[in-house]
N, C-alpha and C positions, 0 to 999 in steps of 0.2 A: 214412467209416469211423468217426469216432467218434459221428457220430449213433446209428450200428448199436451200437458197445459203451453206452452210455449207455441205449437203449432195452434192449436184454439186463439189463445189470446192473439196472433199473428193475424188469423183471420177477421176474427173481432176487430180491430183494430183497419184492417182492410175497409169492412163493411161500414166502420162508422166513415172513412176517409171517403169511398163513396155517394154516404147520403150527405155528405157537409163538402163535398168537393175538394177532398183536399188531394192534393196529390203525393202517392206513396214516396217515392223517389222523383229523383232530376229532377229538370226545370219544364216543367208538364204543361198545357193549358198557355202557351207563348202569345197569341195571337191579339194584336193590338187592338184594343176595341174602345173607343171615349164612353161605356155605361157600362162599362165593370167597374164593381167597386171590392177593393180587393182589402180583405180583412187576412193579417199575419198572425197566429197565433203561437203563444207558446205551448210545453207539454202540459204545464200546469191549468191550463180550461179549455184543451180538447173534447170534452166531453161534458162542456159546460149545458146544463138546460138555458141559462140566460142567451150564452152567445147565440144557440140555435133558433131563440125568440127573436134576438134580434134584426139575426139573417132573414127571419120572415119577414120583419118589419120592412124592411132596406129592399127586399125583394120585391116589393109594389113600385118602385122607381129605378131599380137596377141588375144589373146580373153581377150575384153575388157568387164571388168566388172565397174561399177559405183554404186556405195554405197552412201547414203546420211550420212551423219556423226552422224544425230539424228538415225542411225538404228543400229548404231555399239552399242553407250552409250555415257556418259559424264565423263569417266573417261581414265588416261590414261593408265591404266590397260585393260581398255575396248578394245584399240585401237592395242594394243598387244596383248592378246588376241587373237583377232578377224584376226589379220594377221598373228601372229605365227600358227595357227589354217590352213589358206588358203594356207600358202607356195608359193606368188604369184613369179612371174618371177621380175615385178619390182611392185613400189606402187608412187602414186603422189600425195599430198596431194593440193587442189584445195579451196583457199578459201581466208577470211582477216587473217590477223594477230591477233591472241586471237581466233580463231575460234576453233581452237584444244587444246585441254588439253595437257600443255610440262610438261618434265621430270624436275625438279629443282636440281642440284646441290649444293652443298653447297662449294665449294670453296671461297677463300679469297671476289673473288669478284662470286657472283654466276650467274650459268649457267643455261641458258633453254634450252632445248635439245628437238627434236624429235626423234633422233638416236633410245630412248629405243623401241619406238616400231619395230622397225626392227635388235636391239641388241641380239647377241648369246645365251650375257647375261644380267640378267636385273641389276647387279652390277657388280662394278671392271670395269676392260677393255672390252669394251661393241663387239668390233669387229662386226660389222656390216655385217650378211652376205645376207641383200634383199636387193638392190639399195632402195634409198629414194631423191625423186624430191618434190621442193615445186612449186606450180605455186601460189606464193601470189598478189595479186592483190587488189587495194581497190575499183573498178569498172569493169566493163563490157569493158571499152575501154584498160584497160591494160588490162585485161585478152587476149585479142583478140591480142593485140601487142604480147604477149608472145609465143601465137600457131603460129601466122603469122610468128615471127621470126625461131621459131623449126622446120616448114615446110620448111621455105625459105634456110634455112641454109641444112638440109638434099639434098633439088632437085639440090643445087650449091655448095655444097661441094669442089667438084672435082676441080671446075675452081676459089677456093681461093688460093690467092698466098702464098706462100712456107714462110711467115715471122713470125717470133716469138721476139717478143718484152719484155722488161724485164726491172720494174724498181727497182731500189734501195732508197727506200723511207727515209732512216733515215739518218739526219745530223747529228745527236750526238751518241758517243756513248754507248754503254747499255753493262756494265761487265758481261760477261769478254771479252764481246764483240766488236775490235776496229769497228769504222764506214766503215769500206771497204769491214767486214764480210758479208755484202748485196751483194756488187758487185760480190765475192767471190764467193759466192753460186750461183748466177743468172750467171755467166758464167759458173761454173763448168755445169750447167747444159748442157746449151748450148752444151759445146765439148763433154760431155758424149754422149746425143742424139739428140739435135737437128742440130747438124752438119751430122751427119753422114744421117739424112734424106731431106738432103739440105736446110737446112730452113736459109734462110740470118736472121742475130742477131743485132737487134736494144737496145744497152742499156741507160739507164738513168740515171746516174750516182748519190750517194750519194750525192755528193760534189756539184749539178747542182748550178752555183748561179743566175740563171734565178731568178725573183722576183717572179712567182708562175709557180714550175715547172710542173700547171694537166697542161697545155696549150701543151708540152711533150706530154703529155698522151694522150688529147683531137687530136692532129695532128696524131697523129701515128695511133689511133682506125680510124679514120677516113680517113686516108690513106690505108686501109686494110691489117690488120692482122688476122692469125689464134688461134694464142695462145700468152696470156700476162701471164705473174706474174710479182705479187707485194711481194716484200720483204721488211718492215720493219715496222715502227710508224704506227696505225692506227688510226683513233674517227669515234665515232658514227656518226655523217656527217662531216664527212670530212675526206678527201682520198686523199692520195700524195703531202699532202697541200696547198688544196682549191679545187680541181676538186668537192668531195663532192655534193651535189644534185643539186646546183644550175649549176654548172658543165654540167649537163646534155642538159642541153638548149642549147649547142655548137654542140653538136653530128649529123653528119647528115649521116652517114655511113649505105651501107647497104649491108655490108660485116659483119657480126655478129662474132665476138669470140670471144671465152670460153677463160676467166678471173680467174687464179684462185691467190689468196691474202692472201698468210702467212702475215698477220698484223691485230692488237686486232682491235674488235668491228665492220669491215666492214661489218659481217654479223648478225648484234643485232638484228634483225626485227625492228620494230617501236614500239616507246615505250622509255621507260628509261632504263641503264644500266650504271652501274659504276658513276652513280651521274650524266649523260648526257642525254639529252634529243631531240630527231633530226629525222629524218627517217632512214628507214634503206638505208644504198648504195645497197646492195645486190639484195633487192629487187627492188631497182626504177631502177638502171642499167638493169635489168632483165624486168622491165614489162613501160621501155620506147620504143617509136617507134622505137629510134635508139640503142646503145650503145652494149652491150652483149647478146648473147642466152643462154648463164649457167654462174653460177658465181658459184665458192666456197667460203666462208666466212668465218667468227669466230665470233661465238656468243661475246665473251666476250676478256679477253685478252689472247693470244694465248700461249702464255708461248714457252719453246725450243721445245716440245715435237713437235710441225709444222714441223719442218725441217723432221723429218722421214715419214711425210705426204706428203712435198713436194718431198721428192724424190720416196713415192711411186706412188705419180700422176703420176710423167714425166716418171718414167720409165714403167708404165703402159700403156702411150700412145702409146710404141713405144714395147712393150712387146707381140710378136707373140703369147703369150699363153692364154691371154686378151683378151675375147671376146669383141668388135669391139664397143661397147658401154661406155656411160659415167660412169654410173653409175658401170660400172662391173670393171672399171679403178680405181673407189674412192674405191669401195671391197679390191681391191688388194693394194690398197695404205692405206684405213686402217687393212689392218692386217702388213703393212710392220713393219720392224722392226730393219734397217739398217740404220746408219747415212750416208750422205757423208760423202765424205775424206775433206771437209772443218768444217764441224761442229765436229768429231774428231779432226781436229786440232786445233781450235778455244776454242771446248768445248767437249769433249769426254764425258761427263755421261751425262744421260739425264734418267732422274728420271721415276719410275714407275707412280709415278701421274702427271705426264706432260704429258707423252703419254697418260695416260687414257683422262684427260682433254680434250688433243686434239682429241680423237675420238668420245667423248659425243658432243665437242659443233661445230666442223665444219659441215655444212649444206654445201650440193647445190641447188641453187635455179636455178630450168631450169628441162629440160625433164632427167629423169636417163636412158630410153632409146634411146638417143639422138648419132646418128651413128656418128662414130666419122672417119677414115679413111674406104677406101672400104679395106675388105676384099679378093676380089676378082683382080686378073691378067687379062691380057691378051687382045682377043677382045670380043664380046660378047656372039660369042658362046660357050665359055667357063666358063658363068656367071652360080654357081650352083643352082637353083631356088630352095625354099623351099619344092618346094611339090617333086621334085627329090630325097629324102631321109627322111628316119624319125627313129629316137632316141625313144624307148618306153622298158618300161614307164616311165614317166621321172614326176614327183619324183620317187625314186627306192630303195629298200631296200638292192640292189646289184647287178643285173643282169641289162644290159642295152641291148638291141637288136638293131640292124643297119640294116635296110635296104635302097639299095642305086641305084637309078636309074642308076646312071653310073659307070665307072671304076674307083676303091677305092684302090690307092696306098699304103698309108699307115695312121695311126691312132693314136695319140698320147693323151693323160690325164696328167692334170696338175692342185696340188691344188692351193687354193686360192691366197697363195701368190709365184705362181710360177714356184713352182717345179715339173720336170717333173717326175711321177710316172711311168706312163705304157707307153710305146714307141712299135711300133708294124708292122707288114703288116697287111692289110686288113683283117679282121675278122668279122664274122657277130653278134659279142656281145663284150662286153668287162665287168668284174665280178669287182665288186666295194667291195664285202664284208668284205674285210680283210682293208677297209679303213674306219673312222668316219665320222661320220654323219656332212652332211655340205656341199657347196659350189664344188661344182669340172667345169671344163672346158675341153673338148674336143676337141682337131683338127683333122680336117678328110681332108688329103693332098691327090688332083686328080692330071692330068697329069699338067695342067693350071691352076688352080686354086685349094685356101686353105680357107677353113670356119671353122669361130669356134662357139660352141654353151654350153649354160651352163646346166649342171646335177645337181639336187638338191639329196642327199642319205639322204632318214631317218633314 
């Protein structure tokens, strides 16, 4: 009798691997492709209904593959590997917390990282060049709040109000740092970009003497906004002092936005780190009904090396060259390598292992191909539909081919962090050889409308 259930379930177990792609054994499904998007799960929501919503969703822009995590191995070599190998478009890592084998760091206070498996390099400055999403979850019902948010947030993008909200979390100050260096930075940003794309600017000031100022925090998410940052103090539970998880039980917003939080330990996962003990923010913000659709985080304490982070984020978001996604925005913000003009003035060096730190240990947790502005002008007959053109082969050893339904202006390539390489009129190829292997972005400019899409060269 239990031979028979054993062989059943085996089956069973085939048949779901099947219709969700995953493959039973080895390293299955190898074949390099730049629009696969490769979701790892663990045992624990293999037979999730959300994740297989999700798949659908993600399926209208790519080929969705799904891997169970027992198929790659138990090491985190395995896991690199296995995706350096596939060269996927993005990758999303689906499961609990401990479910994946992390990178460990050895700094003062140490770091766990997923970054290596999608790092350039597997040491030094890891520069990341495959988006990486975590959808952590310790049930089936966040799971489901996470996809329901990433759906809900793509179909109402458009009709989120223009607000960008910013707080300045530290009351003391950190040398050579005075306390107002927060404020500093959270508005430089502001007039750098998000003025110029109208976004009215809610700050929070250092100084707030409110007696707990998440209630700030807590009113303004739930007012609707598009984009926060946090600049300053962080703990492992607890965030702008006191929002922290219990925090969460205020939220009733459902206008979803992307969070991102220069401050230690908001993105620790769960677990212990630095001698504390608590949940992660990152995560419960991320897979509550309410509050955030992506959050970026710091595993551990963030050191200055953030600041070149934050200003590769913002200027990423609003960076024409940036393919239109989250994750393709964090690419180009870690490879940045630019201070602002307030942390040169504050603090002008910022160390080769600060910067590395900060690209091993920030995480996003949320979709890495999660649309972030439309791409597209105009009205809708000018909207470019995928199957109107096609980029091949795309991974490419140098030669890229264009073919393109409609009338193609002009054509532009841009690497990872930005700069424009080849600028052009319409052509029916464009010759990548004489550039390295890596990350490239293309914009292909119509009369109405401009799209961008990413080229992977091996």
């Amino acid at each position: 009798m239990r031979l028979q259930t054993d062989i059943f379930s085996g089956l069973l177990f085939t048949l779901f691997a099947l219709v969700i792609s995953i493959p039973v054994s080895g390293h299955q499904n190898q074949t390099q492709s730049g629009n696969v998007y490769l979701i790892i799960v663990s045992e624990n929501f293999l037979t999730s209904p959300s994740l297989l919503s999700f798949k659908s969703f993600r399926e209208h822009d790519f080929t969705v593959q799904i891997v169970a995590s027992s198929a790659i191995g138990t090491t985190k070599d395995d896991y690199r590997n296995y995706i350096r190998n596939l060269m996927p478009a993005y990758v999303l890592l689906v499961g609990k917390y401990g479910d994946f084998p992390f990178h460990a760091i050895p700094y003062a206070s140490e770091v766990k990282s997923y970054n290596y498996y999608v790092a350039s390099s597997a040491s030094g400055h890891p520069v990341p060049d495959i988006p990486l999403g975590l959808f952590f979850a310790d049930n089936e019902t966040e799971l489901a709040n996470i996809v329901n948010k990433t759906i809900s947030y793509e179909n109402y993008f458009r009709n989120y109000p223009n607000e960008y909200y910013a707080h300045a979390g530290s009351n003391e100050a950190v040398p050579p740092w005075p306390v107002d260096f927060n404020e500093d930075i959270l508005t430089e940003m502001q007039t750098r970009y998000f003025n110029s794309g109208g976004y009215n600017f809610t700050l929070a000031t250092a100084n707030d003497s409110t007696p707990n100022d998440a209630w700030t925090d807590i009113n303004m998410i739930n007012s609707g906004i598009r984009y926060m940052i946090y600049h300053g103090h962080g703990n492992i539970n607890k965030w702008s002092f006191g929002l922290g998880t219990e925090g969460l039980t205020q939220l009733n917003n459902t206008v979803y936005p992307v969070i991102f939080s220069f401050a230690c330990l908001t993105g620790s996962f769960s677990g212990n780190a630095g001698g504390e003990t608590g949940d992660c923010f990152a995560q419960k913000i991320t897979s509550s009904e309410h509050g955030a659709v992506a959050y970026l985080g710091a595993y551990n304490i963030s050191g200055r090396g953030m600041n070149q982070l934050l200003e590769g984020a913002v200027n990423g978001l609003f960076n024409d060259s940036i393919a239109p996604r989250l994750g393709d925005v964090l690419i180009h913000a870690y490879a940045n390598s630019n201070n602002t003009n307030t942390v040169n003035l504050y603090y002008p060096t910022v160390t080769t292992a600060e910067r590395i730190r900060s690209a091993w240990q920030f995480h996003l947790f949320g979709d890495p191909a999660l649309k972030i502005p439309s791409t597209t002008t105009g009205s809708n007959d000018n909207v470019i539909k995928d199957d109107e053109f096609v980029l091949y082969p795309n991974p490419t050893s140098g030669i890229v081919n264009i073919n393109s339904g409609k009338d193609l202006a002009e054509l532009s390539v841009y690497s990872v962090s930005g700069q424009m390489l080849i600028h052009t009129n319409y052509q029916a190829y464009i010759d990548l050889s004489a550039y390295p292997a890596g990350i490239y972005f293309i914009s292909l400019k119509y009369e109405k409308a401009t799209i961008y899409r990413k080229i992977i060269k091996y």
